[in-house]
Short mmCIF file of the C-alpha atoms (twelve columns), coordinates in Angstrom:
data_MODEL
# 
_entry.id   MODEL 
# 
loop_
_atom_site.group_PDB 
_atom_site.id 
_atom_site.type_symbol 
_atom_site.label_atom_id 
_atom_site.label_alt_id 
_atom_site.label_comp_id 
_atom_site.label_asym_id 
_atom_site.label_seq_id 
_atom_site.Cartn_x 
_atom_site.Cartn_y 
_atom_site.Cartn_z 
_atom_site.pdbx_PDB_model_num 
ATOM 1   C CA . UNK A 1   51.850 72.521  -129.632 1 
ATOM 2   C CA . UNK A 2   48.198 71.328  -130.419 1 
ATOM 3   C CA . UNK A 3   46.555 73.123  -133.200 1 
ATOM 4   C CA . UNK A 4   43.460 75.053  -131.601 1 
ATOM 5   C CA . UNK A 5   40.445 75.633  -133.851 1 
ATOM 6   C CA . UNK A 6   38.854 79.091  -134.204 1 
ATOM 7   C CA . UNK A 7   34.838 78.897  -135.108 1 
ATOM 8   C CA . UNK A 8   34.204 81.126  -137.991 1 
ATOM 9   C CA . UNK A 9   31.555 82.884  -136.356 1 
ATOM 10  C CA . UNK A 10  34.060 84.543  -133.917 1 
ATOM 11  C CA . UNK A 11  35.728 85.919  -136.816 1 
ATOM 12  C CA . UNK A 12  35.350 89.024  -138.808 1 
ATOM 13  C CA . UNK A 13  38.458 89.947  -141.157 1 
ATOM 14  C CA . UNK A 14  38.470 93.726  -142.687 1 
ATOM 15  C CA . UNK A 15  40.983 94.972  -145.384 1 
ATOM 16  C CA . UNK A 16  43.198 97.879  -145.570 1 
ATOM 17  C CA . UNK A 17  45.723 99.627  -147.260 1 
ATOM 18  C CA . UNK A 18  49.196 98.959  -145.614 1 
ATOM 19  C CA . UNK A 19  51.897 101.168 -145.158 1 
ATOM 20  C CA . UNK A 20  55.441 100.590 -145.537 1 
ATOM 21  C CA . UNK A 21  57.279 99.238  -148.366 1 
ATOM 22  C CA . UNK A 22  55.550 97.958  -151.768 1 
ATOM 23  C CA . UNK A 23  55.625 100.805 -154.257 1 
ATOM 24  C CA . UNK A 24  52.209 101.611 -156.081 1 
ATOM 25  C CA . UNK A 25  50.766 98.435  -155.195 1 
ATOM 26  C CA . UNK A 26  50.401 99.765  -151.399 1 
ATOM 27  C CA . UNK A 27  48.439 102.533 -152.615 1 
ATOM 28  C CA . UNK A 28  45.893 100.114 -154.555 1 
ATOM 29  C CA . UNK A 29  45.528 96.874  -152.797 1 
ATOM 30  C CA . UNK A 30  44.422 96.622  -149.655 1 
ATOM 31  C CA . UNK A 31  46.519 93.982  -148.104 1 
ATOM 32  C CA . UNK A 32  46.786 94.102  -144.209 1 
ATOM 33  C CA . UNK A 33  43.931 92.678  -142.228 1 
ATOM 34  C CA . UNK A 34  42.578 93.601  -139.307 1 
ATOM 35  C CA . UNK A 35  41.120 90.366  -137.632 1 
ATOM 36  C CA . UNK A 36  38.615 91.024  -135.371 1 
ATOM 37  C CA . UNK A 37  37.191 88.296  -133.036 1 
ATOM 38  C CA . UNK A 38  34.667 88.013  -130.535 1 
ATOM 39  C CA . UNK A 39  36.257 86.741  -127.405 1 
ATOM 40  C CA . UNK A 40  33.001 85.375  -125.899 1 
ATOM 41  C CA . UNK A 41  32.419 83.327  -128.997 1 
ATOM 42  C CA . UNK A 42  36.007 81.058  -128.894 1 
ATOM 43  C CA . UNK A 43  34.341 78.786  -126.326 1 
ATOM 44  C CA . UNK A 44  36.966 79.278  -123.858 1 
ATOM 45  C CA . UNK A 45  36.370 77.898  -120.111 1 
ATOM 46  C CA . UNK A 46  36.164 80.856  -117.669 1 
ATOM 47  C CA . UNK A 47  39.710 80.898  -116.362 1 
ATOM 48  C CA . UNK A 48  41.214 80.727  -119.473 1 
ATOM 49  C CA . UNK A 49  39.043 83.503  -120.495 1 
ATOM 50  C CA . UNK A 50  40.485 85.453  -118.343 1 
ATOM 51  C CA . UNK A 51  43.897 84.476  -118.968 1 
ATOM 52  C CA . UNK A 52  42.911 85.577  -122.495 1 
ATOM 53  C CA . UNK A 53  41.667 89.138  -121.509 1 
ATOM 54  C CA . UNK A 54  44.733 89.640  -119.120 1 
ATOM 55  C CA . UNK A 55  47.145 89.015  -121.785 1 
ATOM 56  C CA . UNK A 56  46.344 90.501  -124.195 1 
ATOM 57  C CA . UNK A 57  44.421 93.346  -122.539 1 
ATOM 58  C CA . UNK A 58  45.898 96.207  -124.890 1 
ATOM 59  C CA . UNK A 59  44.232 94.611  -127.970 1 
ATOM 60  C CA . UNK A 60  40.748 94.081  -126.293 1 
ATOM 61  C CA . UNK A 61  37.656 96.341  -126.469 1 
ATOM 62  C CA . UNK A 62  35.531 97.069  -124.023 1 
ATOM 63  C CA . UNK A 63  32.958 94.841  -125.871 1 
ATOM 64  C CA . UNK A 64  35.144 91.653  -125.735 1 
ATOM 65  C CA . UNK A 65  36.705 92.175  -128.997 1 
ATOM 66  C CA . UNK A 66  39.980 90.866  -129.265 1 
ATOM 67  C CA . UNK A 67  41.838 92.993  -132.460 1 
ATOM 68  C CA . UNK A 68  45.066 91.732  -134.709 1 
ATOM 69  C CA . UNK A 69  46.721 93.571  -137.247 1 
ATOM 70  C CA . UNK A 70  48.845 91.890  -139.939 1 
ATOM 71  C CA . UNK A 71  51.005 93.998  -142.533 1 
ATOM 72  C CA . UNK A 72  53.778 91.898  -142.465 1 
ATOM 73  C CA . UNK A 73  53.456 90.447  -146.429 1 
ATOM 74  C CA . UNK A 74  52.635 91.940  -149.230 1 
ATOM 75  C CA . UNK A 75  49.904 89.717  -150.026 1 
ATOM 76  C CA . UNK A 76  46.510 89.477  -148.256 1 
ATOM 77  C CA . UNK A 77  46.256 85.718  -148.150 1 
ATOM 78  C CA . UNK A 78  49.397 85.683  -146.099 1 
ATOM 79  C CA . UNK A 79  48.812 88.258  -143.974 1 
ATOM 80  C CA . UNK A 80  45.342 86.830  -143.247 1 
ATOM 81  C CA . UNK A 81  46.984 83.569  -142.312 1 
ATOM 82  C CA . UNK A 82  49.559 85.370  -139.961 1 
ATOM 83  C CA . UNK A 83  46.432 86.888  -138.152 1 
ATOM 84  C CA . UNK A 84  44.597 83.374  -137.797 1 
ATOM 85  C CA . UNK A 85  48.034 81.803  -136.310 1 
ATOM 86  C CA . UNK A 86  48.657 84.253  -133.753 1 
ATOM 87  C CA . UNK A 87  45.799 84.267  -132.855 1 
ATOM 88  C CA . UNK A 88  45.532 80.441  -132.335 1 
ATOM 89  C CA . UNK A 89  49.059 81.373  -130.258 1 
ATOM 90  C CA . UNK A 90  47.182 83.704  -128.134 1 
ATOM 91  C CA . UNK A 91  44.512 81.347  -127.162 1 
ATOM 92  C CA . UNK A 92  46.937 78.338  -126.407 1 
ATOM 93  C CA . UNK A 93  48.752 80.534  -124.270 1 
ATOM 94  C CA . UNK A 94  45.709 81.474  -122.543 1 
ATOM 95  C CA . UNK A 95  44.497 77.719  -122.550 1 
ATOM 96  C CA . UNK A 96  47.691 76.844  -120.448 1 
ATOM 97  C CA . UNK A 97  46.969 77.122  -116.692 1 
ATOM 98  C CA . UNK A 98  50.080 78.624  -114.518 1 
ATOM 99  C CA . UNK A 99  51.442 76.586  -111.873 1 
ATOM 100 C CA . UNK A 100 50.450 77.145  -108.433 1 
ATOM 101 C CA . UNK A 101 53.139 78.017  -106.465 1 
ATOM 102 C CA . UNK A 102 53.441 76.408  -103.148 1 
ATOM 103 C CA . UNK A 103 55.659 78.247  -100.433 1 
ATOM 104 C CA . UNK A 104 58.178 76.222  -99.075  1 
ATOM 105 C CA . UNK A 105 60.923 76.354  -95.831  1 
ATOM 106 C CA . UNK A 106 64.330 76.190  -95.899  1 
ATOM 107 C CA . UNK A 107 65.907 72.923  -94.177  1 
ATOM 108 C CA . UNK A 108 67.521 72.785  -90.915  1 
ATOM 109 C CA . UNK A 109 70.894 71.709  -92.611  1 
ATOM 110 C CA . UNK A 110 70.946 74.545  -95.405  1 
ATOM 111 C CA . UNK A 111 70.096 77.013  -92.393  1 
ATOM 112 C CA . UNK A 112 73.444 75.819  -91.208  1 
ATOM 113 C CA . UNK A 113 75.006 75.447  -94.000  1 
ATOM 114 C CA . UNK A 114 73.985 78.837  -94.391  1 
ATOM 115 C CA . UNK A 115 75.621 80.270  -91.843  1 
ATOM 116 C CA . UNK A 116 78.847 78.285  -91.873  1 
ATOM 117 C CA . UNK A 117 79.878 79.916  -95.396  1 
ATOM 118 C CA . UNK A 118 78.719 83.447  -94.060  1 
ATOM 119 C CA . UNK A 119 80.868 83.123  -90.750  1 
ATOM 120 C CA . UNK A 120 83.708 81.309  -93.282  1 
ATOM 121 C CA . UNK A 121 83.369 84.432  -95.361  1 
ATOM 122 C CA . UNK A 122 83.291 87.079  -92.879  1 
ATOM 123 C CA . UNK A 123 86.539 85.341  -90.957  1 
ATOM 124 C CA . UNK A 124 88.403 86.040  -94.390  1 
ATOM 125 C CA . UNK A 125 87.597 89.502  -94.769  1 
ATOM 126 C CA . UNK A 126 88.473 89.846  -91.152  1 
ATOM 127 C CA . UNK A 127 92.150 88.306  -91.801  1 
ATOM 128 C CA . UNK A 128 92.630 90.623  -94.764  1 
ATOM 129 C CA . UNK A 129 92.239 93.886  -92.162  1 
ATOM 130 C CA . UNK A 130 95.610 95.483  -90.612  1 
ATOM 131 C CA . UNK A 131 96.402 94.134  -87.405  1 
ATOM 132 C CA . UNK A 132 95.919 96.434  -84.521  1 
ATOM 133 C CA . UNK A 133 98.348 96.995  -81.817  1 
ATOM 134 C CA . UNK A 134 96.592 95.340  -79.259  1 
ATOM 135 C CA . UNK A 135 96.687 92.084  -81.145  1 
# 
């Protein structure tokens, strides 16, 4: 995967006091980030703009702020480098353009075929029934 550089500018990182485990040093340090970046400001093309904003559409204000919160480590230099990478995921994800499906037609011969192993089929269940009396 190609790294993908972020422009400072489109960056603001804020500071807080994470929960979970850590004893008193959760209650003084504020270790998990919030990045906050400024969608408009990544220099994305339009489509994969929009890719971006479709994706990740739960984590994006209504002004085109695209929000990441990392608690994961107890340490704010690592959690501030888990924010940065996922978010360099997000935008290669959003820089890859889906494949554009193209509907297609079955053969002539797998029509048959088709229908050769559903008559084949239906002939067997049709020898497994009692005879009647007429037969």
């Amino acid at each position: 995967m190609t790294v993908i550089t972020i422009p400072d500018e489109a960056c603001e990182y804020r500071f807080v006091h994470a929960s979970g485990p850590g004893g008193q040093h959760v209650n003084k340090a504020s270790t998990a980030v919030e990045l906050r970046v400024r969608v408009n400001k990544l220099g994305l093309s339009d489509s994969a703009y929009t890719r971006l904003t479709l994706q990740q559409k739960n984590r994006i204000t209504k002004d085109a702020t695209l929000i990441i919160q990392a608690d994961q480590f107890r340490s704010q230099l690592k959690n501030r480098k888990d924010a940065l990478e996922r978010l360099q995921k997000m935008v290669a994800q959003a820089l890859i353009q889906p494949k554009i499906r193209r509907a297609t037609r079955p053969s002539l011969n797998a029509k048959k075929k088709r229908m050769n192993t559903k008559k084949q089929r239906g002939r067997t269940k049709s020898n497994r029934q009692k005879p009647t009396p007429d037969s």
